[in-house]
C-alpha positions in Angstrom: 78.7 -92.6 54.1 75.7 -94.8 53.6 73.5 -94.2 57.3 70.3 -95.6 55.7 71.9 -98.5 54.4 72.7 -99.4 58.0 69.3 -99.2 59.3 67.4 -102.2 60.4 64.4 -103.0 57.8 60.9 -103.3 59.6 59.1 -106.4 59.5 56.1 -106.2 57.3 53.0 -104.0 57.9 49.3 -104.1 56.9 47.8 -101.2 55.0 44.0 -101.7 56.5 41.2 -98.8 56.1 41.6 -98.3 59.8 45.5 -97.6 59.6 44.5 -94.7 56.5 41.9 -93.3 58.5 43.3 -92.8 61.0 46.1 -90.6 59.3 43.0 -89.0 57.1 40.3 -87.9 59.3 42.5 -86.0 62.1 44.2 -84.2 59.1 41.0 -83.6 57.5 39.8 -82.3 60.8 43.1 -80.2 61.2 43.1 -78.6 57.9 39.7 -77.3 58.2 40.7 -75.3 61.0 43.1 -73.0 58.6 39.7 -71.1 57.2 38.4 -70.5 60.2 41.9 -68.4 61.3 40.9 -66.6 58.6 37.3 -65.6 59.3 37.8 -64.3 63.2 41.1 -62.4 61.7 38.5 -60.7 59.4 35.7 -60.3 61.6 38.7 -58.8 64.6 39.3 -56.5 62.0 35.8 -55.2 60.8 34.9 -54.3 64.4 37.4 -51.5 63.5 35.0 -49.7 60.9 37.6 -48.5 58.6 37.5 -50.8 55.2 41.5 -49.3 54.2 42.5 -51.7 57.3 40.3 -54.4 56.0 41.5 -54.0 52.3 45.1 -54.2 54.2 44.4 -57.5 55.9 43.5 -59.4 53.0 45.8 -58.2 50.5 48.7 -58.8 53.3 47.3 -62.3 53.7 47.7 -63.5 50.0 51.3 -62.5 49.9 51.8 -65.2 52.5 49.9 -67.6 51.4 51.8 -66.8 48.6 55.1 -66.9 50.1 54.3 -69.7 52.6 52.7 -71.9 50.3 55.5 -72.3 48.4 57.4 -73.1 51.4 54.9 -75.8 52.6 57.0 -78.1 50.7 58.5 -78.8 53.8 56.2 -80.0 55.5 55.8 -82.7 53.0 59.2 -83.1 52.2 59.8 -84.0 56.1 57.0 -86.6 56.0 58.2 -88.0 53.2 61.7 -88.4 54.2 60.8 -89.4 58.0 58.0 -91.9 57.0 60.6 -93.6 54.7 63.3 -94.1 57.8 60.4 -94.9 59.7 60.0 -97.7 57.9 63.8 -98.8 57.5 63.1 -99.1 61.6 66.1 -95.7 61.7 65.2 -93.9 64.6 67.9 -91.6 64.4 67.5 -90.9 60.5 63.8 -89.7 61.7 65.6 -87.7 64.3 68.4 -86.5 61.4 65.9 -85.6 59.3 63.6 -83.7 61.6 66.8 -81.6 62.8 67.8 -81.0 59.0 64.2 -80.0 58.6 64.7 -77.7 61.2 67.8 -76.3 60.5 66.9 -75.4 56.8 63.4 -73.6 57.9 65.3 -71.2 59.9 67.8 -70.5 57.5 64.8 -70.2 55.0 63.1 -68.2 57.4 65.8 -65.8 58.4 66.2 -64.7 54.3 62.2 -64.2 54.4 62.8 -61.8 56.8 65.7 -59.8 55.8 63.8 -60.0 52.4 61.0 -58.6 54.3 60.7 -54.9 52.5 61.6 -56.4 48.7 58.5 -59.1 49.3 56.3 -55.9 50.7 57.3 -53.7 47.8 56.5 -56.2 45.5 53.3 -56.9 47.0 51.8 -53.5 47.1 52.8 -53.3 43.4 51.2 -56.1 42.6 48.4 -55.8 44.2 48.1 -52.0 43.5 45.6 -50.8 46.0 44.7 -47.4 47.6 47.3 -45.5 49.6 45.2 -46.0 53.1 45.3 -50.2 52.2 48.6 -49.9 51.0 50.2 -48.4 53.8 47.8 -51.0 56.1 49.5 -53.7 54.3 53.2 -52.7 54.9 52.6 -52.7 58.3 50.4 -56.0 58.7 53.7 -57.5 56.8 56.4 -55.9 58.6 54.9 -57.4 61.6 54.2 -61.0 60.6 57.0 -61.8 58.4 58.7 -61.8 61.8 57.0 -65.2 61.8 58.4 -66.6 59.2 61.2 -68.9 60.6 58.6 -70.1 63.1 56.4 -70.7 60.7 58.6 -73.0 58.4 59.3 -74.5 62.1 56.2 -75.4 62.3 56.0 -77.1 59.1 58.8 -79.1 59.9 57.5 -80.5 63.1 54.4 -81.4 61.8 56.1 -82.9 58.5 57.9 -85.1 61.2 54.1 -86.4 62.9 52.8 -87.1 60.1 55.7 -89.0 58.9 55.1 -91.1 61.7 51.6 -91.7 61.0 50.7 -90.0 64.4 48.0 -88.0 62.6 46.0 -87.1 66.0 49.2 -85.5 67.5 49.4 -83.7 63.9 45.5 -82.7 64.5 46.6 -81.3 67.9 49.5 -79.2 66.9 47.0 -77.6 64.5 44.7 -76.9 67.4 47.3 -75.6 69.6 48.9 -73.2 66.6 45.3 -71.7 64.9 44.1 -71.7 68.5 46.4 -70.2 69.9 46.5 -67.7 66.7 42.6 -67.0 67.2 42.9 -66.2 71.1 45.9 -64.3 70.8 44.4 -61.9 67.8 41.2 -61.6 69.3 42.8 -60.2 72.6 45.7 -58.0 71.4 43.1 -56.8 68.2 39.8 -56.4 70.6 41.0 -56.1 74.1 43.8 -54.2 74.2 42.7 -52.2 71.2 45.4 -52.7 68.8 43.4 -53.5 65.6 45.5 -54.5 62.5 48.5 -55.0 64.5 47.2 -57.0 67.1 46.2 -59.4 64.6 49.9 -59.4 62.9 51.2 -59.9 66.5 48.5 -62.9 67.4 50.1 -64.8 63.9 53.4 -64.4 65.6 52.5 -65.4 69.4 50.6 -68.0 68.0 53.0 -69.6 65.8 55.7 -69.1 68.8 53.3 -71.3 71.0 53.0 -73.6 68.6 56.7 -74.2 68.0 57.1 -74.3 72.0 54.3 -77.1 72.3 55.5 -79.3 69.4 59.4 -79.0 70.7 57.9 -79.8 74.4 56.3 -83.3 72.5 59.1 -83.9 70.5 61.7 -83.4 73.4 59.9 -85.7 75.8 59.7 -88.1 73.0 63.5 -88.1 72.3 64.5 -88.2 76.0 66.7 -91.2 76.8 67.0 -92.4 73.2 70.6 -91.8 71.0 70.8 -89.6 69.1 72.0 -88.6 65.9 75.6 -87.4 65.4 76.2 -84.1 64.1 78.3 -85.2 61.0 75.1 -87.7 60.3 72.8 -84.7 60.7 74.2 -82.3 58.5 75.5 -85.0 55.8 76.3 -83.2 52.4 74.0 -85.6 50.2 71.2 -86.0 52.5 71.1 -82.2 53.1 71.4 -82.4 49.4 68.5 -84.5 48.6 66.2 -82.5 51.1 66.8 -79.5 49.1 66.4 -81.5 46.0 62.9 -82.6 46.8 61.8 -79.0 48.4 62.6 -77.5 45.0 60.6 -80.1 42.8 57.9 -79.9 45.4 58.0 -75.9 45.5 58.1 -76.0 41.5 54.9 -78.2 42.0 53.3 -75.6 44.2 54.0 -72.5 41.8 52.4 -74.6 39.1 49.3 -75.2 40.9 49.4 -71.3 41.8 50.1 -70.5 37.7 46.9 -72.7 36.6 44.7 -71.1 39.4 45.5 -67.4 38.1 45.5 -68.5 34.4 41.5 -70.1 35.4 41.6 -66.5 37.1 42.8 -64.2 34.1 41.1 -65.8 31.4 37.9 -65.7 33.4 38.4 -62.2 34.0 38.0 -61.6 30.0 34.9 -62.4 30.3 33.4 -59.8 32.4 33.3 -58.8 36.3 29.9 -61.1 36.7 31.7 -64.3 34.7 34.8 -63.7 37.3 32.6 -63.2 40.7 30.4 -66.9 40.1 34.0 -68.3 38.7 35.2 -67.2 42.3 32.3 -68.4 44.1 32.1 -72.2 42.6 35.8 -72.7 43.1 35.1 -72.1 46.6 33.3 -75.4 46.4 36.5 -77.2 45.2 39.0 -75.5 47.4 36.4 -76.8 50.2 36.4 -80.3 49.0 40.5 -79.7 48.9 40.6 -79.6 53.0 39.2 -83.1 52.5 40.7 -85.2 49.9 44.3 -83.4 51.4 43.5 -85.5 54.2 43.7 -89.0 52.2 46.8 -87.3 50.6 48.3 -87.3 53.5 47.8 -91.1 54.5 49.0 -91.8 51.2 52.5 -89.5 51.8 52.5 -91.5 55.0 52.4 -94.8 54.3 53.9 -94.9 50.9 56.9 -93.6 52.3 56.9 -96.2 55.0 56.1 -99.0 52.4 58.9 -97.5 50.3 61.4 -97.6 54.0 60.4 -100.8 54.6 60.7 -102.1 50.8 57.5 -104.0 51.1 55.6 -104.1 47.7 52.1 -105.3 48.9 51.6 -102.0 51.6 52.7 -99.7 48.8 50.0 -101.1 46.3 47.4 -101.5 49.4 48.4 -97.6 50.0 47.2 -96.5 46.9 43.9 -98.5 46.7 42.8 -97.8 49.7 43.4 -94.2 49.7 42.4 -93.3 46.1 39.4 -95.4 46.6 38.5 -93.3 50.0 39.5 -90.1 47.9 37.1 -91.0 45.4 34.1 -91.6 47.8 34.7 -88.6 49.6 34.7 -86.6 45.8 31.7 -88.4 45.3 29.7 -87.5 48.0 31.2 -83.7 47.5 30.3 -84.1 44.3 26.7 -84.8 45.6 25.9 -82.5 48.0 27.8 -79.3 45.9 25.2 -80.2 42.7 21.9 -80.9 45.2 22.7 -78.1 47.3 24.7 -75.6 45.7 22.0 -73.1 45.3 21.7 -72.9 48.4 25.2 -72.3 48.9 25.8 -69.6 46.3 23.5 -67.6 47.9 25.2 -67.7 51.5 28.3 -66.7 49.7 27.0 -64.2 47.7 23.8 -61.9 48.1 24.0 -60.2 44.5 21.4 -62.0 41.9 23.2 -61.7 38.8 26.3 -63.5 40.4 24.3 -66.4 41.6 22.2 -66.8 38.4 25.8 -66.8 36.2 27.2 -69.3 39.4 24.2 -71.4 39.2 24.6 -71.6 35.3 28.1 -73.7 35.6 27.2 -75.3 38.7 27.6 -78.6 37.6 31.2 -78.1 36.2 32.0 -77.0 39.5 30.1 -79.9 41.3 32.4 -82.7 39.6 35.7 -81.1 39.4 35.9 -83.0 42.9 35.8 -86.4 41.0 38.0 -85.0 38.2 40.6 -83.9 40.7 40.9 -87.0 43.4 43.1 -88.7 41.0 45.7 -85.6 40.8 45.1 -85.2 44.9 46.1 -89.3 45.6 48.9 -89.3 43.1 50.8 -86.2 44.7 50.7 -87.7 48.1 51.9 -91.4 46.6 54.6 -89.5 44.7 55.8 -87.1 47.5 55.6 -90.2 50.0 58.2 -91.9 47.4 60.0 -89.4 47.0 59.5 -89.6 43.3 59.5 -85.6 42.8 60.9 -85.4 39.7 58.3 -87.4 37.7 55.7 -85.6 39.8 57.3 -81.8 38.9 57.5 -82.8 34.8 53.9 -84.3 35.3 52.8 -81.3 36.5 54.9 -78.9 33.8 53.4 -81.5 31.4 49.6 -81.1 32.6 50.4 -76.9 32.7 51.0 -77.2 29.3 48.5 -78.9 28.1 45.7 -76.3 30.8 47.0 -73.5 28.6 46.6 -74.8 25.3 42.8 -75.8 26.6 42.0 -72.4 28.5 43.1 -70.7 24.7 41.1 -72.6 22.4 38.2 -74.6 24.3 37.9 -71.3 26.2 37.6 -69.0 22.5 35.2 -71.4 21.3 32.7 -72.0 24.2 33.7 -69.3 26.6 33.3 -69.9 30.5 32.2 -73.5 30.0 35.4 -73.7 27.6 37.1 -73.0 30.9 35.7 -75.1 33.1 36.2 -77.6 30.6 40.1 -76.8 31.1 39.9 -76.9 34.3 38.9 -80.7 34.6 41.1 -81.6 31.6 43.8 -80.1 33.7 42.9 -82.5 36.8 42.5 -85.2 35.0 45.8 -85.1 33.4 47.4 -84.5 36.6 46.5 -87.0 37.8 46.4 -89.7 34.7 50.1 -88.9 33.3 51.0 -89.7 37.0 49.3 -92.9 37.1 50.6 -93.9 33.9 54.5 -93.7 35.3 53.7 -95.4 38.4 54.6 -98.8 37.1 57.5 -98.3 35.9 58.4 -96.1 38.9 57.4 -99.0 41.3 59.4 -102.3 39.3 62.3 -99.7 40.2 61.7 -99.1 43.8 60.9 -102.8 44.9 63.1 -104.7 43.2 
């Protein structure tokens, strides 16, 4: 059974800079709060002296952004799916697919946990540190994994926001949850003395408090309207097509992650100095990331409610306005990374050789921003559509052609070869996107 087909079409909207700012600056705002989670859980720790805890920290926390990165695709899967109902006018689709978003991160989150020793295992060997870090980092994971289904709650909640364009409620929940994170680590680590663990167990109260906040919202919000039915909820081909679009969009995060260690690897050939200043200029563009994310966003948004609502001139309006904002932003990142990048290698890094090789291929790293708006906008327009599957072979496509760069441009003119690969990379991310568009959008709004 067909429930969107029985949804009442929205009038006509107007895509104004207003309406994608408004989406883009809270987001902005919100995503630049993740770092700085990241920081106080660092500094909590080093108040402990012992670097073996420290060494367990970090190596604990890239296994989830590993493992939680790939699962942020439902976050935008959510928005997608909600912005389009939203503009179809289906309140209880949004509702439908909110409680299908739900229901699929606790299942997912419930495996991460029972797969909790197998991801730890693999981690330390990975990683392959020291004993003392090793045996930190089992037990900084065995703690916070028990996070995980609240966690991909959390994803799904905000997913749900932003799908209603509400992207001040979205900054809020983000307040709330690395707020609540920051508190809660800095009291069970300092306070009460537990170090390592405390800030395992802050990640957990603060991802519980987050869940309780956005249900609080989200329950007031529903109160008095109808809701869903259970048989509408869990519908085999909409459950179906949710899973469909996590996987294409968790494919598209493991390629991103594949390029990133490939830039990583091959940069490693090179020597220990050639890796450190690789290390510290891609700082700049993961930096620059926070922001054009947040015009991504606005474009997931309001393409999928163009896409709802089958009006043609908001979709097109969509994707001018938020490339063109996208491409400002890079700009001025651009600018300010090339004029004062010195001076931001050297607060990153205090050894001279490392900032003399940085400030060698500074101005590679200075315009990958501009390189990489085009690949930033054309995700969020393609997620917001729900066109997945062009954006997945797109991204296998642009993968392929990374490697064959990184190989030769980087055997013939070494690190500038691949920083070279790196932009040609971008820009075919972004371009091969653009180029199916079109096509994509005579199909959509006929």
């Amino acid at each position: 059974m067909d429930h969107a087909a029985k949804e009442h079409i929205q009038p006509p909207f107007e895509v104004t800079n207003r309406r994608v700012l408004t989406i883009a600056v809270p987001m902005t705002l919100a995503y630049l709060t993740t770092p700085l989670l990241g920081l106080v859980d660092t500094a909590v720790v080093g108040q402990l002296g012992d670097a073996a805890m420290l060494g367990g920290l970090a190596a604990g926390a890239i296994v989830f952004d590993v493992v939680f990165n790939t699962f942020n695709s439902l976050r935008s899967g959510t928005t997608a799916l909600v912005a389009q109902a939203f503009g179809r006018g289906g309140a209880r689709e949004e509702q439908a697919v909110l409680l299908r978003s739900l229901a699929l991160a606790v299942g997912l989150g419930i495996a991460i946990i029972l797969m909790g020793p197998l991801i730890s295992a693999a981690g330390v060997w990975f990683i392959d540190p020291q004993a003392g870090v090793a045996e930190a980092m089992r037990t900084y994971i065995a703690i916070r994994i028990l996070a995980a289904p609240l966690t991909l709650m959390n994803y799904a909640i905000l997913g749900y926001v932003l799908g209603r364009g509400e992207g001040a409620t979205g900054l809020l929940l983000q307040i709330l949850l690395n707020g609540a994170n920051i508190a809660l680590s800095l009291y069970f680590g300092l306070a009460l003395g537990w170090g390592l663990e405390g800030v395992a167990w802050g990640t957990v109260g603060g991802e519980l408090l987050a869940v309780l906040g956005g249900g609080a919202v989200l329950l007031h919000r529903f109160a008095g309207q109808p809701r869903p039915r259970r048989a509408h909820v869990f519908d085999i081909d909409a459950m179906l097509r949710m899973i469909a679009l996590n996987g294409d969009i968790m494919i598209r995060s493991f390629t991103l992650l594949a390029a990133y260690a490939l830039f990583t690897r091959q940069g490693a050939q090179l020597g220990t100095v050639t890796l450190a200043a690789n290390a510290v200029l891609m700082n700049f563009f993961f930096i620059a990331g926070y922001f054009l994310d947040g015009f991504a966003t606005a474009a997931e948004q309001l393409v999928g409610r163009a896409v709802g609502a089958r009006h043609l001139p908001a979709f097109r309006r969509t994707v001018f306005l938020s490339t063109l904002w996208g491409l400002v932003l890079a700009l001025g990142g651009t600018a300010v990374f090339y004029f004062f990048g010195e001076a931001l290698i050297a607060l990153i890094t205090t050894a001279p050789d490392v900032r003399a090789v940085a400030l060698q291929y500074l101005p590679w790293a200075a315009l990958i921003t501009v390189s990489g708006v085009l690949a930033f906008q054309m995700d969020g327009v393609f997620i917001g559509a729900t066109w997945s599957r062009d954006m997945r072979n797109m991204m296998l496509l642009s993968l392929a052609v990374c490697v064959v760069a990184l190989l030769v441009l980087g055997a013939a003119y070494g690190n500038h070869g691949l920083w070279a690969s790196m932009h040609i990379w971008l820009i075919v991310r972004g371009t091969s996107l653009l180029a199916v568009l079109p096509y994509r959008a005579r199909q959509t709004f006929v």
